[in-house]
C-alpha positions in Angstrom: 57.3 108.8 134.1 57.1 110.2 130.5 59.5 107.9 128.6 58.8 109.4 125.4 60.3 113.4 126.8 62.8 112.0 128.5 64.5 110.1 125.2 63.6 113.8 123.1 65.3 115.7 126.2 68.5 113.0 125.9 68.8 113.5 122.5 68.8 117.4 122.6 71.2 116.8 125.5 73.7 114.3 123.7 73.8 116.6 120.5 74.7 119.6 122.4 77.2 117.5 124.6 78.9 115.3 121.5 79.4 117.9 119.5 80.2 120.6 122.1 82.9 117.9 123.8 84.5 118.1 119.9 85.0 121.6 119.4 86.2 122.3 122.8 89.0 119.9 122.0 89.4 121.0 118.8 89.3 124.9 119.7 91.6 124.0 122.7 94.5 122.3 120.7 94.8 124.8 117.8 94.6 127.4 120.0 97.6 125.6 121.9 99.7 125.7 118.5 98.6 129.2 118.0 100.3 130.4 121.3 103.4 129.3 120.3 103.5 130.4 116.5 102.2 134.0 117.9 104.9 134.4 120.6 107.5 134.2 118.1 105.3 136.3 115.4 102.3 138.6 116.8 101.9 139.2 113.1 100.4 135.9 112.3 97.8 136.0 115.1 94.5 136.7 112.4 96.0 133.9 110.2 95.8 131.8 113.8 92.9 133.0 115.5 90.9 131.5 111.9 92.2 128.5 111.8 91.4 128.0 115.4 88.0 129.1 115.2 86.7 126.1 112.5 86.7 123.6 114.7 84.2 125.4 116.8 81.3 125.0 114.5 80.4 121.3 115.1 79.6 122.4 118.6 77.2 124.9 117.1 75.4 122.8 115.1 75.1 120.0 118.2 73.5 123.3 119.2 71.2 123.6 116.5 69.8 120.5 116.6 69.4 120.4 120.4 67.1 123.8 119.9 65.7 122.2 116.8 65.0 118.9 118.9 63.0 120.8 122.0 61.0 122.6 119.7 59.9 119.9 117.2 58.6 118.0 120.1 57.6 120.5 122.1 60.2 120.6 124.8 59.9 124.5 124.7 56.0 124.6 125.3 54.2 123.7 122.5 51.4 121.4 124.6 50.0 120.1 122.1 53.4 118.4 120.7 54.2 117.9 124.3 51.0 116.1 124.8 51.8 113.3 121.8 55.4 112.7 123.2 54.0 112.1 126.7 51.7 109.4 125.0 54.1 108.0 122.7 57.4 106.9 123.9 59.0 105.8 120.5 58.9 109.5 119.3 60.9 109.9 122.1 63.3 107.5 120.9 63.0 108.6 117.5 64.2 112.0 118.6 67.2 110.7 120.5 68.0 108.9 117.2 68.1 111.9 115.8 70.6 113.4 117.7 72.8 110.8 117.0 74.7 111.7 113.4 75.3 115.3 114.6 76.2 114.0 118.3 79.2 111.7 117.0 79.9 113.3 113.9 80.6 116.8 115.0 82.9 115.1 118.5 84.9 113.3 115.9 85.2 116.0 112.9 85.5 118.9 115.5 88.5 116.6 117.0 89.9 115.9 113.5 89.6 119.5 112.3 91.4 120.5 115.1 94.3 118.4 114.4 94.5 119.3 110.3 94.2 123.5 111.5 97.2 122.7 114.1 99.3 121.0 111.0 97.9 124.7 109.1 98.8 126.3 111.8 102.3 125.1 111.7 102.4 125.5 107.8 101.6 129.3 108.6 104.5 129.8 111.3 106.8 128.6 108.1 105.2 130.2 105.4 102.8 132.6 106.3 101.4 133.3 103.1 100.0 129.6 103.0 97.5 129.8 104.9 95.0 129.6 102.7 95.7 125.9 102.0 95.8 125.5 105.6 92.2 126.8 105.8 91.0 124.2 103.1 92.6 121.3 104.5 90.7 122.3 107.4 87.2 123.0 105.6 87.6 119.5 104.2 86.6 118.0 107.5 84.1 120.1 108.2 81.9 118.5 105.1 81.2 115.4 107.6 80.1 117.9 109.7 77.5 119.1 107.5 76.6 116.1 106.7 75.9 115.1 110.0 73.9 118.2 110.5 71.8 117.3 107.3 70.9 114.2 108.4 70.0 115.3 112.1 67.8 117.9 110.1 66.2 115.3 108.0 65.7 112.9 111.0 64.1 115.6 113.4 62.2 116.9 110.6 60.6 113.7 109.1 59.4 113.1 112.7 56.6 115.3 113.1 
């Protein structure tokens, strides 16, 4: 068995997942408070449909990393990368550990983003032309994002 791909291919697998699991949520419950401010205004549906669409970003940077994650250690046909994970199964692990800041930090801010847009979401159905607080409350939670990303960058990075 070769220990050392199969840690790199979890941890490509677990930061795609995490963060993907997180912005699905997120996505899915502001675009459930979106529905129902739209139905009583069509008007407000641009203001919505923004607010809805920030959670989604975590799950593209679990995505990032994942592609980042196969290619660093050569998951996507680099043989000679792929020859040094097959012989070394703690680079295998070190990938997987990776993974791990962008994995849980994008499931939890994409959960939590979702929940401040929904609040924004609501501020907008009341005062429409607030919704540009509601988009920076929303932002906010997206710097643990990117700072999950950066360190997922750093980690893969500093690997090879």
């Amino acid at each position: 068995m070769n220990w050392g791909a199969i840690w790199a291919t979890a941890g490509a697998v677990i930061a795609a997942l995490m963060a993907g699991i997180g912005s699905a949520i997120g996505v899915g419950i502001t675009g459930q408070a979106s529905a129902g401010v739209v139905s009583e205004n069509p008007d407000l549906s641009g203001k919505c449909l923004l607010l809805q669409l920030l959670p989604g970003t975590q799950g593209i940077y679990g995505l990032l990393i994942a592609i980042v994650i196969m290619s660093n250690s050569g998951l996507m046909g680099d043989a000679a990368k792929l020859a040094a994970l097959e012989a070394n199964t703690a680079l295998g692990i070190r990938f997987f550990l990776a993974s791990l800041p962008i994995a849980f930090g994008g499931l939890i801010s994409a959960i939590y983003q979702g929940r401040v847009a929904v609040a924004g979401i609501n501020m907008v159905a009341k005062k429409p032309t607030e919704s540009g607080k509601g988009m920076v409350m929303a932002i906010m939670v997206e710097t643990y994002a990117v700072l999950s990303l950066l360190i997922s960058f750093l980690l893969v990075f500093g690997i090879m």
